[in-house]
Backbone as CSV, one residue per row, in Angstrom:
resi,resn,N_x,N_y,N_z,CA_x,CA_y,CA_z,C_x,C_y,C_z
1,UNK,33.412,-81.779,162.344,32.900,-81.738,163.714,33.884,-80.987,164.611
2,UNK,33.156,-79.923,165.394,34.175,-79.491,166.500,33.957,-79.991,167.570
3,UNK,34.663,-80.256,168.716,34.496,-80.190,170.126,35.134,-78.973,170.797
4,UNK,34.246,-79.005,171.903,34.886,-78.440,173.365,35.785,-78.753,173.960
5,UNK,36.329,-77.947,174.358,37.603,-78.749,175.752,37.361,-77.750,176.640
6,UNK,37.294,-78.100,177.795,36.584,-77.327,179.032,37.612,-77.102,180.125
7,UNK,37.872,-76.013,181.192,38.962,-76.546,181.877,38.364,-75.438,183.131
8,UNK,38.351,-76.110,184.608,37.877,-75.053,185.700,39.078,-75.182,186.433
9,UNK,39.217,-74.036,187.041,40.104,-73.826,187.968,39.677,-72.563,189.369
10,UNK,40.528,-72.759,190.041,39.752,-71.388,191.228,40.968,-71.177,192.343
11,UNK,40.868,-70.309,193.335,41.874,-69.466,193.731,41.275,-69.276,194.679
12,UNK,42.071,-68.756,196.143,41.440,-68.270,197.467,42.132,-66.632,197.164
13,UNK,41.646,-65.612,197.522,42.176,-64.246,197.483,41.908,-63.682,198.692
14,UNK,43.085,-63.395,199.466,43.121,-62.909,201.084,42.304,-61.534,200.682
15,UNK,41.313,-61.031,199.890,41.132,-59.629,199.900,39.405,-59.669,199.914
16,UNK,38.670,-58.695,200.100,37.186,-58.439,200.058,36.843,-58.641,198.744
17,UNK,35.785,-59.318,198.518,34.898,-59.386,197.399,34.939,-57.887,196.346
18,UNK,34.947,-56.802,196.962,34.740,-55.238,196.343,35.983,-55.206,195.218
19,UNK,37.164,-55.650,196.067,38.213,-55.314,194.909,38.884,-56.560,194.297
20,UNK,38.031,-57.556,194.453,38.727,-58.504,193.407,37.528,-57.967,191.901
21,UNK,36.174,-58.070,192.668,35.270,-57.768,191.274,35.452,-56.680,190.628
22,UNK,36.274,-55.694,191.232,36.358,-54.326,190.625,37.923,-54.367,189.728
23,UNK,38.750,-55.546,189.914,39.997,-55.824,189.399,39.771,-56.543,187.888
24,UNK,38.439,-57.678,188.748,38.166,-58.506,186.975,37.597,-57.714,186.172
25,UNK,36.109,-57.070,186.639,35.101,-56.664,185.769,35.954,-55.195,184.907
26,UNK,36.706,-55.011,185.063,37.643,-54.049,184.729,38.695,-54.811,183.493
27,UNK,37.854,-55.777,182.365,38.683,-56.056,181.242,40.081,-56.059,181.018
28,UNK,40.115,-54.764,180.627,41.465,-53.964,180.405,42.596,-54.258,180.945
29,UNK,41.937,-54.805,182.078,43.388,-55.043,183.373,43.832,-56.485,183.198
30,UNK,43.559,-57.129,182.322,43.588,-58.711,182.261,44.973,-59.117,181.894
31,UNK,45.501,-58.217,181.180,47.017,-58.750,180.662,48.140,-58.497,182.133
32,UNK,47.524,-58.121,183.017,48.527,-57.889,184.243,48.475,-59.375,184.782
33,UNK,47.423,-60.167,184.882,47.583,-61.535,185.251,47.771,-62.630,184.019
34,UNK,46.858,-62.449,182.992,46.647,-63.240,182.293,47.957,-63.620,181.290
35,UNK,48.501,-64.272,181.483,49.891,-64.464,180.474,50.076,-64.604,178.961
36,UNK,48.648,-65.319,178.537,48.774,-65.310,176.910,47.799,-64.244,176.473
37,UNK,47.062,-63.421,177.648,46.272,-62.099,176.869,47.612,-61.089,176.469
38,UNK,47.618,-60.236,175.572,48.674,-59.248,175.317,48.021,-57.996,175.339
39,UNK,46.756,-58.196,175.294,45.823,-56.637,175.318,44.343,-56.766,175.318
40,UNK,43.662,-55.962,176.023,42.044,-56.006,175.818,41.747,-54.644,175.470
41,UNK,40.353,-54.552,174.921,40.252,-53.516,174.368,38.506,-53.231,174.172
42,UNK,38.229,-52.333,175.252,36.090,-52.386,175.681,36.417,-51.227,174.532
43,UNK,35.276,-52.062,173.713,34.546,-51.170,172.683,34.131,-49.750,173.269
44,UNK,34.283,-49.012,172.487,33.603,-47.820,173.195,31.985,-47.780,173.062
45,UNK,31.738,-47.626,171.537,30.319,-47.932,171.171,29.455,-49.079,171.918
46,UNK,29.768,-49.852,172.225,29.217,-51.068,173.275,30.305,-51.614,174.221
47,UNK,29.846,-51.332,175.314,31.040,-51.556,176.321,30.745,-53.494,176.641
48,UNK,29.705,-53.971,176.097,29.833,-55.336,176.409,30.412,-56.054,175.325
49,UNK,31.178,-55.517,174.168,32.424,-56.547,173.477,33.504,-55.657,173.733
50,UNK,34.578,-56.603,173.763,36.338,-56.152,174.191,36.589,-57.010,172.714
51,UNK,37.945,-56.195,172.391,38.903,-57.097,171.404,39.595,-57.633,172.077
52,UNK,40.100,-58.788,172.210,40.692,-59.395,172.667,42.359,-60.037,171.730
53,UNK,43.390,-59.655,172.752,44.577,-60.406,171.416,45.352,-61.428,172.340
54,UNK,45.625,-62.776,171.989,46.324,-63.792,172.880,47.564,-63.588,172.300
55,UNK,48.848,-63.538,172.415,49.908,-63.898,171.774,50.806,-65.034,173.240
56,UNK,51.425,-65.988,172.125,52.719,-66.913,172.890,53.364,-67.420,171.966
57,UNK,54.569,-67.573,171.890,55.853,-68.447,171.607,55.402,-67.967,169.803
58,UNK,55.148,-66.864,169.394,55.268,-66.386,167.801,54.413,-66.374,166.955
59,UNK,53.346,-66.535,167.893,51.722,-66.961,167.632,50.691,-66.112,168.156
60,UNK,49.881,-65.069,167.377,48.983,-64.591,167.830,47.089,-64.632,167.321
61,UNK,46.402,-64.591,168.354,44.737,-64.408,167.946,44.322,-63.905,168.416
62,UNK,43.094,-63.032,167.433,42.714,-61.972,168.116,40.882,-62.544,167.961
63,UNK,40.378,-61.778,168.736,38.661,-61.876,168.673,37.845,-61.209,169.747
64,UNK,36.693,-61.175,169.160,35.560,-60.076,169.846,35.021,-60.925,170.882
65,UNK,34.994,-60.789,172.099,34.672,-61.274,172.795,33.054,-60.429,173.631
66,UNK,32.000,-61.096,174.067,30.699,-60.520,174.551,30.349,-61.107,176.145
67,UNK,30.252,-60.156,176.562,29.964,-60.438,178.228,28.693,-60.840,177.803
68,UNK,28.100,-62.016,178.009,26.592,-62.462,177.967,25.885,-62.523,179.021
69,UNK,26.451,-62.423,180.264,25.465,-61.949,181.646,26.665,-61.816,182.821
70,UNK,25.959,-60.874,183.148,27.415,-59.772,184.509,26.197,-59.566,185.840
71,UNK,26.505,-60.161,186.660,25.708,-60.168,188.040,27.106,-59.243,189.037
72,UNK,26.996,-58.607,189.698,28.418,-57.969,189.984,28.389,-58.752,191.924
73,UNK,29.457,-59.203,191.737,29.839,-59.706,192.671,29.830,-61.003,192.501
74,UNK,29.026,-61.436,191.451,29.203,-62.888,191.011,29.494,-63.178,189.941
75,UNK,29.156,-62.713,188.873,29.713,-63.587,187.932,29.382,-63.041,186.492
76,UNK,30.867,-63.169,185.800,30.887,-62.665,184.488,31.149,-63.710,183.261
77,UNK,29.950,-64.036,182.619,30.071,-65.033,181.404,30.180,-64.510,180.107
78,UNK,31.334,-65.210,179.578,31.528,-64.886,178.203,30.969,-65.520,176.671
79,UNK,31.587,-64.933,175.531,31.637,-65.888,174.335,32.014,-65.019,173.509
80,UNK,32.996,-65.813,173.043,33.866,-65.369,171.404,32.782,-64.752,170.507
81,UNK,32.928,-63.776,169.684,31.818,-63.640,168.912,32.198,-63.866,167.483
82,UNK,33.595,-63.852,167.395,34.298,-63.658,165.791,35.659,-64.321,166.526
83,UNK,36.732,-64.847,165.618,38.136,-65.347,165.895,37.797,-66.574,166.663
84,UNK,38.623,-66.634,167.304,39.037,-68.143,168.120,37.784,-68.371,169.029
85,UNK,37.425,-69.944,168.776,35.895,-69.344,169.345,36.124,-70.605,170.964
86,UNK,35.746,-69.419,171.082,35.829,-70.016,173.542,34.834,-69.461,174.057
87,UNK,34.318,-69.417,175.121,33.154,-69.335,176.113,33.614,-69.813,177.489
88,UNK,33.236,-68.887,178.515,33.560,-69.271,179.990,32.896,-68.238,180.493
89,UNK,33.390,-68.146,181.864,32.466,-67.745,183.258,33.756,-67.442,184.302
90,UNK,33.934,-66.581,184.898,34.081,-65.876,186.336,33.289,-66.047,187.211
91,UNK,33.473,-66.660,188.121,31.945,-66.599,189.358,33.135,-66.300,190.708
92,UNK,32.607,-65.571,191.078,33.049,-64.694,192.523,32.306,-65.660,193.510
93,UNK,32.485,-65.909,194.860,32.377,-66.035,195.863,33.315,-65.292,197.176
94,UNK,32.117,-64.462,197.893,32.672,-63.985,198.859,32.468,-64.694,200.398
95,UNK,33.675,-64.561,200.961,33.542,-65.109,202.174,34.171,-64.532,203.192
96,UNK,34.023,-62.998,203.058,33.846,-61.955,204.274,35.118,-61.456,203.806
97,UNK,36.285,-61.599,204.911,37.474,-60.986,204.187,38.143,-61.556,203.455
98,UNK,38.011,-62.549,202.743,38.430,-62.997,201.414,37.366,-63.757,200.273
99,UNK,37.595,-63.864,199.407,37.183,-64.314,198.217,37.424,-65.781,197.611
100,UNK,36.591,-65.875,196.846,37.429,-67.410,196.071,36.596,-67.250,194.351
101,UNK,37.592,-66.950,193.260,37.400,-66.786,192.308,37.556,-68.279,191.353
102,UNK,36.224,-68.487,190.623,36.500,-69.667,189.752,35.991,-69.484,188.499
103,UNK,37.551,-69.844,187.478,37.151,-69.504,186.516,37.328,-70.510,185.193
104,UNK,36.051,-70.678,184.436,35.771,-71.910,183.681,36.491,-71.381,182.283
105,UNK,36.961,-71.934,181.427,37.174,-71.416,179.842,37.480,-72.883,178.850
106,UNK,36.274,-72.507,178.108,35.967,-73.431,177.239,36.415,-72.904,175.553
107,UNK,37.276,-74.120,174.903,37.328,-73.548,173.747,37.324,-74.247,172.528
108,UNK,37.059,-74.483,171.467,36.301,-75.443,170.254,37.813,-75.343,169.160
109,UNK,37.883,-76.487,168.828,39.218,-77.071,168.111,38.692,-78.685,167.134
110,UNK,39.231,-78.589,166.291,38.487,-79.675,165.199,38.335,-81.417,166.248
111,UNK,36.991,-81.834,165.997,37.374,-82.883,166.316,38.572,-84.163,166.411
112,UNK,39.325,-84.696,165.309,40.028,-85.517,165.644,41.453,-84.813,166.416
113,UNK,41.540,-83.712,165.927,42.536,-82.919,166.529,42.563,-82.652,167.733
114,UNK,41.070,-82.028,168.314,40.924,-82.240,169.520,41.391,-83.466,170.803
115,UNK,40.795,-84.599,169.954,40.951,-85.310,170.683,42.350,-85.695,171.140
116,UNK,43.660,-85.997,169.997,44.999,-86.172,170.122,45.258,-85.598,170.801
117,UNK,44.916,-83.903,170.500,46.208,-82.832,171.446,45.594,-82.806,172.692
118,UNK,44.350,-83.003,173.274,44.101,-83.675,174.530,44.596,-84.327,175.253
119,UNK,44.326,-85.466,174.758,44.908,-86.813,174.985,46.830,-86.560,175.335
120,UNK,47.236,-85.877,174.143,48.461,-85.413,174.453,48.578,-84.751,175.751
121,UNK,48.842,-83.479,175.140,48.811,-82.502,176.330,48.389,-81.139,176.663
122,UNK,47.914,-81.073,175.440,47.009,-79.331,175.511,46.378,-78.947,176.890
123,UNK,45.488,-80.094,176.658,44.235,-79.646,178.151,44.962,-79.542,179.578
124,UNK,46.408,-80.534,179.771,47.400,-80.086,180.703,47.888,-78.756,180.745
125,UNK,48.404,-78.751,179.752,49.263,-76.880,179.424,48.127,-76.061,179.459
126,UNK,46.824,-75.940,178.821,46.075,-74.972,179.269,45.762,-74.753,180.883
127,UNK,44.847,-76.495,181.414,45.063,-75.807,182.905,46.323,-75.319,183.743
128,UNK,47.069,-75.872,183.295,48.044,-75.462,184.060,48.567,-73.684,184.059
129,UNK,48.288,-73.546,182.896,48.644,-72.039,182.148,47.121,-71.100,183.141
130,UNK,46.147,-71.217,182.919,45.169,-70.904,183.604,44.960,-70.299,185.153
131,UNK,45.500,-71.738,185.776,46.114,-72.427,187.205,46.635,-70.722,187.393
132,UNK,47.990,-70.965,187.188,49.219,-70.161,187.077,48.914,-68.242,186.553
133,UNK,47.604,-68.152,185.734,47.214,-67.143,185.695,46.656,-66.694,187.189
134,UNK,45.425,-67.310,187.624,44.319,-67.191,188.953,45.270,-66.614,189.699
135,UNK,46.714,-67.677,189.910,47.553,-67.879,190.991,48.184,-66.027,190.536
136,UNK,48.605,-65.658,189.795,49.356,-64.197,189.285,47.874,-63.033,189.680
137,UNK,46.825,-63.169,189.331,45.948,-62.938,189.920,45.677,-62.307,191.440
138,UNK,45.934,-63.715,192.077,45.793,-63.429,193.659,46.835,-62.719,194.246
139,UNK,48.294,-62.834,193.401,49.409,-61.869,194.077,48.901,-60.531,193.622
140,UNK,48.704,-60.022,192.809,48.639,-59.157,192.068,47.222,-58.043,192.731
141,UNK,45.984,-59.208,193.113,44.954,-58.699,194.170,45.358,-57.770,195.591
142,UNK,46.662,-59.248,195.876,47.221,-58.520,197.568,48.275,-56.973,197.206
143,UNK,48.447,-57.060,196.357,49.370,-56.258,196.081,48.883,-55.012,195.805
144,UNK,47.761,-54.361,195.237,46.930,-53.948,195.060,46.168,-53.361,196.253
145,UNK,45.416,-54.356,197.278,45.088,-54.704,198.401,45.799,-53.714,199.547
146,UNK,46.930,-53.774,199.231,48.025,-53.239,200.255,48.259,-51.590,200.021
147,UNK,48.420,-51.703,198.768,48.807,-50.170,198.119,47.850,-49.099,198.575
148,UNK,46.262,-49.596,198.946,45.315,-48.922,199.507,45.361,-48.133,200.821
């Protein structure tokens, strides 16, 4: 049996809706915030799977990941298609001159295992790791923001 472990988090971004969605929906750019991505990679032949590679602490996974519905300005949902298998969502909200980005990521790990390293502390260290991405994110938006 597998389970889920689910984790939401979200962010205020002092910047317009235009260039936060044009920062996410832009794949490629994910390892500038994202701390355990090390690289993305849009298929050329189908631009809706990226390879995706996580590496941390001597440990790496890689997998095909599929945009399963892209509304632009709102919201980009995923799912693993091969490798480490996760599923989540980006949903944009704009609120004139700033934004508020929330982003869900769900990911499947053996049941009893699940449950311990839960219970432990995984689902802490992921949100928190997550948290701490959004948050690299929103500097990284203003910064960006400014350079304009």
């Amino acid at each position: 049996m597998i389970d889920w472990l689910e984790h939401t988090v979200q962010v205020e971004v002092e910047t317009p809706i235009d260039l936060v969605w044009n920062l996410w929906s832009d794949l490629e750019q994910m390892p500038n915030w994202m701390k355990w991505i090390s690289s993305v990679k849009v298929l050329e032949k189908n631009p809706s799977l990226s390879r995706m590679k996580l590496a941390s602490g001597g440990f790496e996974f890689s997998w095909l990941l599929r945009i399963t519905r892209l509304i632009t300005h709102q919201i980009i949902q995923f799912e693993s298609v091969d490798g480490l298998p996760n599923r989540g969502s980006i949903r944009f909200y704009n609120r004139g001159d700033h934004s508020v980005i929330k982003l869900t990521v769900a990911y499947a790990i053996p049941g009893i295992l699940g449950k311990l390293m839960d219970n432990l502390l995984l689902g802490r260290i992921v949100e928190s790791t997550i948290q701490a991405d959004l948050n690299r994110f929103r500097d990284y938006a203003l910064r960006t923001y400014k350079q304009r």
